[in-house]
C-alpha positions as CSV (number, residue, x, y, z in Angstrom):
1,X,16.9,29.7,24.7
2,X,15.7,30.6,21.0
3,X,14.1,26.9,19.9
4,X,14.6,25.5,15.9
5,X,12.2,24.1,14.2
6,X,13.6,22.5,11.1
7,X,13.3,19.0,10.7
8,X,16.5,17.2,10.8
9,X,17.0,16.8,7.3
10,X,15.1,20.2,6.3
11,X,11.7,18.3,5.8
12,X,13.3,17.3,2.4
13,X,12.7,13.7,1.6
14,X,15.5,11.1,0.9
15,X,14.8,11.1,-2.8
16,X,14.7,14.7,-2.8
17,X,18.3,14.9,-1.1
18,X,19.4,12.5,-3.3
19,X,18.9,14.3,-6.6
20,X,20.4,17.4,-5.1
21,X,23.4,15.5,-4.0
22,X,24.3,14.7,-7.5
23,X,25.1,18.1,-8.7
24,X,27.9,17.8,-6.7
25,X,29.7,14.7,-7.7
26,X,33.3,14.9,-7.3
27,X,36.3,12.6,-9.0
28,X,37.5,9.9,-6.0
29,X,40.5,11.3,-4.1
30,X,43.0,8.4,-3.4
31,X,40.2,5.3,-4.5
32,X,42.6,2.5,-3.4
33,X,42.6,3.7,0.1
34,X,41.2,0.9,2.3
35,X,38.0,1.8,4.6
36,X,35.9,0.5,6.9
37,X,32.5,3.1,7.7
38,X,31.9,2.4,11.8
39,X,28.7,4.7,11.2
40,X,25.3,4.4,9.2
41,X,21.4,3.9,9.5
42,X,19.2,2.1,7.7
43,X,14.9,3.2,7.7
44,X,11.5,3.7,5.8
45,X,9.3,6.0,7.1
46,X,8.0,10.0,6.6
47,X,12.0,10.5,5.6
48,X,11.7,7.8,2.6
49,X,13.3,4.6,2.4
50,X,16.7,4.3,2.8
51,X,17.6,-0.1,2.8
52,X,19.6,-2.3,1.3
53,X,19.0,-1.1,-2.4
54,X,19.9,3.1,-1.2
55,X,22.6,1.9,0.9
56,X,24.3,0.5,-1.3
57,X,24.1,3.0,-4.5
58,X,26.2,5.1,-2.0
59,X,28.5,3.0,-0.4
60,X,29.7,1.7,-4.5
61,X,30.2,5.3,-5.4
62,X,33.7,5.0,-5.8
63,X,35.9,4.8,-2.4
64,X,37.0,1.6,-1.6
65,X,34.6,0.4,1.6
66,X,35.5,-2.9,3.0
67,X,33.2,-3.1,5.2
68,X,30.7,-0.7,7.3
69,X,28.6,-0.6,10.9
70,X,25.0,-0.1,11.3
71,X,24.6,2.1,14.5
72,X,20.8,2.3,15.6
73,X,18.5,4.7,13.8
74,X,15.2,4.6,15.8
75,X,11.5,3.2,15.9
76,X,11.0,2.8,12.5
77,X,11.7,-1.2,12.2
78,X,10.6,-2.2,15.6
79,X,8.6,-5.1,16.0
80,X,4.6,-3.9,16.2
81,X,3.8,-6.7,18.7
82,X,5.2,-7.8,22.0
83,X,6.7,-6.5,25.2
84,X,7.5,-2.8,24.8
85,X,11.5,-3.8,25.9
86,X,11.7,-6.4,23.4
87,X,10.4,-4.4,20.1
88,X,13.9,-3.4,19.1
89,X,14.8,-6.3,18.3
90,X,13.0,-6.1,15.3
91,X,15.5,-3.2,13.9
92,X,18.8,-6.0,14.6
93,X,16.7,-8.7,12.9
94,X,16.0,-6.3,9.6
95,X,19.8,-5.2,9.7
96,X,21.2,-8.8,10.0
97,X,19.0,-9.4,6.9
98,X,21.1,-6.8,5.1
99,X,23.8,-8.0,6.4
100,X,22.9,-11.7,5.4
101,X,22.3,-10.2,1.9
102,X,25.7,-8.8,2.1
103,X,27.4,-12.0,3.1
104,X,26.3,-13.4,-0.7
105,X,28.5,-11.0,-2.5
106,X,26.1,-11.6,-5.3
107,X,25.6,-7.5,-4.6
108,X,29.3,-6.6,-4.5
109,X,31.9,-7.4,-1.9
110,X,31.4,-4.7,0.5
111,X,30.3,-6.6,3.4
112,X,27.2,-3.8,5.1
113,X,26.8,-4.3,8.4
114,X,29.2,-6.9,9.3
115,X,29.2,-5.0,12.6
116,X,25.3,-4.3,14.5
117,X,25.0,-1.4,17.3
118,X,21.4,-1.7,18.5
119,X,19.5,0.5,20.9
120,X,18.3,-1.8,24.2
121,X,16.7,0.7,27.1
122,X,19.2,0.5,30.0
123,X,16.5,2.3,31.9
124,X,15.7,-1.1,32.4
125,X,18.5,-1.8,35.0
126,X,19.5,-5.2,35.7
127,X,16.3,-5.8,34.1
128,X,17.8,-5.2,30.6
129,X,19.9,-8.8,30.6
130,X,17.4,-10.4,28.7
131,X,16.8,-7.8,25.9
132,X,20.5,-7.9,25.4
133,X,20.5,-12.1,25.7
134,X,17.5,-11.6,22.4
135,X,19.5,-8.9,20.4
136,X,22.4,-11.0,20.4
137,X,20.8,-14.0,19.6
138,X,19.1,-11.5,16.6
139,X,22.4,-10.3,15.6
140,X,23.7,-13.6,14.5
141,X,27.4,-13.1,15.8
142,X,27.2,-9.5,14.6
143,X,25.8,-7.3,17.5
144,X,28.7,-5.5,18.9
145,X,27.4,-3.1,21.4
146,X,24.1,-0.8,22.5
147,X,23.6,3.3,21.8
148,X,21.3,4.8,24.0
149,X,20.4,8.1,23.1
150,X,21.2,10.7,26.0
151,X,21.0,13.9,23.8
152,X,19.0,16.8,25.4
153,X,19.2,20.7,24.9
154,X,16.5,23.2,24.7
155,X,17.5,24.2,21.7
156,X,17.0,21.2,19.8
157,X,13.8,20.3,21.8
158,X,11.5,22.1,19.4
159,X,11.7,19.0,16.7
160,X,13.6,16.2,18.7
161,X,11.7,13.1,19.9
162,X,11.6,13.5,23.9
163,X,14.8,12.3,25.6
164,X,15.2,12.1,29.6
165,X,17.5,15.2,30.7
166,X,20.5,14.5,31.9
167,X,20.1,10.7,31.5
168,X,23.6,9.6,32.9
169,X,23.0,10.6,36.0
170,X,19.9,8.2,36.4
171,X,20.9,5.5,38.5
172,X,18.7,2.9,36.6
173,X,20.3,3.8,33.3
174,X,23.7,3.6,35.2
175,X,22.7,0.2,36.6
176,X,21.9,-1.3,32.4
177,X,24.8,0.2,31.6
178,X,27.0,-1.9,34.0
179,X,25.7,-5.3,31.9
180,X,27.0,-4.5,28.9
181,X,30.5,-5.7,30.1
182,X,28.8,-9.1,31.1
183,X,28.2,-9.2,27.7
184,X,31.5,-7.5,25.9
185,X,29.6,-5.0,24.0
186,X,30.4,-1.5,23.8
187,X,28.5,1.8,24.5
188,X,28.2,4.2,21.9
189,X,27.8,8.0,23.1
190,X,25.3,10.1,21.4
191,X,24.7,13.4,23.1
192,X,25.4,17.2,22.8
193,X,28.6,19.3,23.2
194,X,27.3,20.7,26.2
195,X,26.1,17.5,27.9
196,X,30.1,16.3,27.7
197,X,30.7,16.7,31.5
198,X,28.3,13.5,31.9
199,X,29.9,11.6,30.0
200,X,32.9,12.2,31.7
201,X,31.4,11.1,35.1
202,X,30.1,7.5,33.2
203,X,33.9,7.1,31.7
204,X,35.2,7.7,36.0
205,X,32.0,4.9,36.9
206,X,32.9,2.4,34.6
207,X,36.5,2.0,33.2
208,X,35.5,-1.6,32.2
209,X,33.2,0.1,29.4
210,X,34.5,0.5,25.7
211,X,32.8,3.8,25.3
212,X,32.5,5.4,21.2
213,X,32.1,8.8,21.2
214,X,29.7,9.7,18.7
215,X,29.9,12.6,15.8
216,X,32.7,14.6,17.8
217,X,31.2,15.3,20.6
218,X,27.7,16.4,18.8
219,X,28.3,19.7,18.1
220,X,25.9,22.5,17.9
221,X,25.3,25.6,16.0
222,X,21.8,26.1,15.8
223,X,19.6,28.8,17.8
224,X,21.7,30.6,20.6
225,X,24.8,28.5,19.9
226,X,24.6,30.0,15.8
227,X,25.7,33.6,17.6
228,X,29.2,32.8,18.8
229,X,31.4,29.7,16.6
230,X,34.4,30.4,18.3
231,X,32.9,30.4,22.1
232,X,31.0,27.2,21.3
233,X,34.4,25.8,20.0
234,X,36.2,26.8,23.1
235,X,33.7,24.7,25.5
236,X,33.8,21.9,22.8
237,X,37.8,21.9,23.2
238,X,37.9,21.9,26.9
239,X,35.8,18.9,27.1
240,X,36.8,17.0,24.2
241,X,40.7,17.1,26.1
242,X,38.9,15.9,29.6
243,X,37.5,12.9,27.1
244,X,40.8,12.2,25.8
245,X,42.2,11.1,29.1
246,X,40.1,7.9,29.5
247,X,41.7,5.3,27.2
248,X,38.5,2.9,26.9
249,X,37.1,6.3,25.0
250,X,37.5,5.9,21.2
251,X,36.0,9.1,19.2
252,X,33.9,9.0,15.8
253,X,35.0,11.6,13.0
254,X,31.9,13.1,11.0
255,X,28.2,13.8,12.2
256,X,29.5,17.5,10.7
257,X,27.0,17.5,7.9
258,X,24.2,17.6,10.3
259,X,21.9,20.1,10.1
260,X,21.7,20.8,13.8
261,X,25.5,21.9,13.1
262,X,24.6,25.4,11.8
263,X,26.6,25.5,8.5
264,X,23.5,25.6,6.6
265,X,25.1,24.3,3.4
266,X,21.5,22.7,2.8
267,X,20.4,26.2,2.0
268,X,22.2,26.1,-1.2
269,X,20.8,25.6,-4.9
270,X,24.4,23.7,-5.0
271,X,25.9,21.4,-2.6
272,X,29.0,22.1,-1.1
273,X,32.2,21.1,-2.9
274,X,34.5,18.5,-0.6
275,X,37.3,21.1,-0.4
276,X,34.7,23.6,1.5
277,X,33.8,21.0,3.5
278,X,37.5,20.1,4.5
279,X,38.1,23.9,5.4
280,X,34.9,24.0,7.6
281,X,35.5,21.2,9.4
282,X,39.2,21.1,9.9
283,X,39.8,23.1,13.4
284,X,37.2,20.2,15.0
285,X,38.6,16.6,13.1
286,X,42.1,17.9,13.7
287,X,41.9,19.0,17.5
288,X,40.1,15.4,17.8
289,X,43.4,13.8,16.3
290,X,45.9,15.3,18.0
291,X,44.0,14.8,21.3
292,X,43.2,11.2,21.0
293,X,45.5,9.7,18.4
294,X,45.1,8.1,15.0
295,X,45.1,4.6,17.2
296,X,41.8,5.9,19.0
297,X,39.6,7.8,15.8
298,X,37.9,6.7,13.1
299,X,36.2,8.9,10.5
300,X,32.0,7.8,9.6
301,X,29.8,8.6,7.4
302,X,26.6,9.1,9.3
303,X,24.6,8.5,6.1
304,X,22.0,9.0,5.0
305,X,21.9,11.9,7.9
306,X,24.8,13.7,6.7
307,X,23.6,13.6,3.0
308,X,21.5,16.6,3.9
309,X,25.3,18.0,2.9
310,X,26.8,16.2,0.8
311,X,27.5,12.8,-1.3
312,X,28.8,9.8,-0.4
313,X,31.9,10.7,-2.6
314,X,31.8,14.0,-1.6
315,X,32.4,13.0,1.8
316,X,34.8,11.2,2.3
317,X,37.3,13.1,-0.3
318,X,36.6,15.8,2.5
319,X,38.0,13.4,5.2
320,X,40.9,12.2,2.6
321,X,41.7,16.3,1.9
322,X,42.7,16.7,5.3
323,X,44.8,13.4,6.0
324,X,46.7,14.5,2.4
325,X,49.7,14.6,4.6
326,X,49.0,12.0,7.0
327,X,51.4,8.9,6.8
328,X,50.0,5.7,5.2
329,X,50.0,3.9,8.8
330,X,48.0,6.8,10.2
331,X,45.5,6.9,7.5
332,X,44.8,2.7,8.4
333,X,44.3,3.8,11.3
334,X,41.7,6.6,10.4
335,X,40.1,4.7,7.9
336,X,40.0,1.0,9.0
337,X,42.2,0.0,11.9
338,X,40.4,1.8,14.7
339,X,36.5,0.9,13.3
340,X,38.0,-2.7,13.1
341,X,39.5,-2.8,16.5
342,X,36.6,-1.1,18.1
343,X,33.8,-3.3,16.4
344,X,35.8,-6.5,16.2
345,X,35.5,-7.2,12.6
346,X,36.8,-10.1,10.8
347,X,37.2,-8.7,7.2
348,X,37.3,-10.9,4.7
349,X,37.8,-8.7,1.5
């Protein structure tokens, strides 16, 4: 296969992205509409620095967040000391700082990462009990479940840190993930399009599991998968309706303004405008809604990732163009119902 070897985010640095982004801003599209964001990152390193301070500048642009989830962003606040297994718990303890920071409301009412997702290897096996026991304890009453990453493809090899081929098939990694149910908390899915099938095999192996399907399936159109939109959307069908029959799957809306998609709106002087966006996107967030339900999505931001295409505002008036028709009840459900459920939130705003 033809290899890629752009940086996620176009070797652009947060700051840069963030001046381009605002020669896009857009008016709010329905501003009283409630939402909760199930998906963001936080992290300082080569990208820039994207905490408490950056976070928030987006997430007060002018939509009406409740509340949002921090889903695990990588090695970048681990702890520098210690057992190798216990280091993430360093990323949990930075985010429950925001969150903690949050809780004040002396920096709005938006209350940032009420819910934590943090990364644990389940690699580990039974082994892995105590790492959850200490991210738990870490999270402060806000961890809510693990992501392990399982994404591989050859395509995306060429600038991705290493990841295990097909990981769900290990039998340690099968093993960690069985705890998680000791301890209630959910699995979020990250991995490619064309590594669905194996996700389907862990949703047969453990129906106990709340799985979250990350980013739609993790859809790519880089390198061969660029040639043919329509073929890769056939495959990505066929497997996203397999997904839809296992009712402890609930799916995640957005992860389209990653690069690794293939629209390549980053190439432009200007970003893209919200209603482009809406078209673009529309054949993959509307097959995902009719094939799971209002009562099993939720649309994310994946900030700052997706800002490689867009705004904050821009964003989510992409998400609110197409649900313009959608009844009130199934926009809750879009918007907040589903991230609330799923991430058992107790919103207090």
């Amino acid at each position: 296969m033809t290899k890629n070897t752009f940086y996620p985010i176009d070797n652009r640095t947060l700051e840069e992205i963030h001046s381009w982004v605002q020669l896009g801003k857009e008016p709010i599209l329905e501003p009283n509409l409630p939402i909760v964001d199930p998906h963001h990152h936080v992290w300082h390193d080569q990208r820039g620095r994207y905490l408490f301070d950056e976070l928030s500048e987006d997430i007060n642009s002018g939509h009406h967040i409740l509340a949002t989830v921090f889903i695990q962003s990588g090695h970048n606040m681990y702890r520098a000391f210690g057992p190798e297994e216990l280091k993430s718990i360093g990323e949990v303890e930075l985010v429950n700082g925001i969150a903690a920071m949050s809780a004040s409301q002396q920096f709005g009412k938006v209350e940032l990462c009420a819910g934590i997702v943090g990364y644990a290897n389940l690699c580990l096996g039974s082994q892995v009990e105590p790492v959850l026991e200490a991210l738990i304890a870490a999270g402060n009453g806000r961890l809510r479940g693990v992501r392990h990453s399982m994404i591989w493809d050859s395509v995306y090899e060429a600038y991705q840190i290493p990841q295990t081929r097909h990981l769900a098939q290990d039998s340690s990694f099968k093993k960690g993930l069985s705890t998680l149910s000791k301890f209630e908390l959910s699995f979020d899915a990250w991995l490619f399009h064309p590594q669905l099938p194996e996700l389907i095999e862990l949703l047969r192996s453990f129906p106990s599991i709340n799985f979250v399907l990350n980013h739609v399936g993790g859809l790519l159109g880089i390198g061969d998968y660029s040639s043919d939109r329509s073929a890769v959307f056939k495959i990505w069908r066929e497997n996203i309706y397999k997904l839809s029959q296992f009712p402890n799957l609930n799916i995640k809306l957005g992860g389209l303004g990653m690069l690794r998609c293939g629209w390549n709106f980053y190439q432009r002087s200007h970003p893209p405008s919200s209603v482009e966006l809406s078209e673009a996107w529309k054949p993959y967030i509307e097959e995902c809604i009719q094939l799971f339900g209002v009562e099993r999505c939720m649309f994310e931001s994946n900030f700052p990732v997706d800002k490689a295409t867009c705004g904050y505002d821009v964003i989510w008036n992409a998400f609110k163009r197409l649900t313009k028709d959608y009844s009130i009840d199934e926009k809750n459900y879009l918007y907040k119902n589903t991230a609330s459920k799923v991430y058992r939130l107790n919103i207090s705003n």
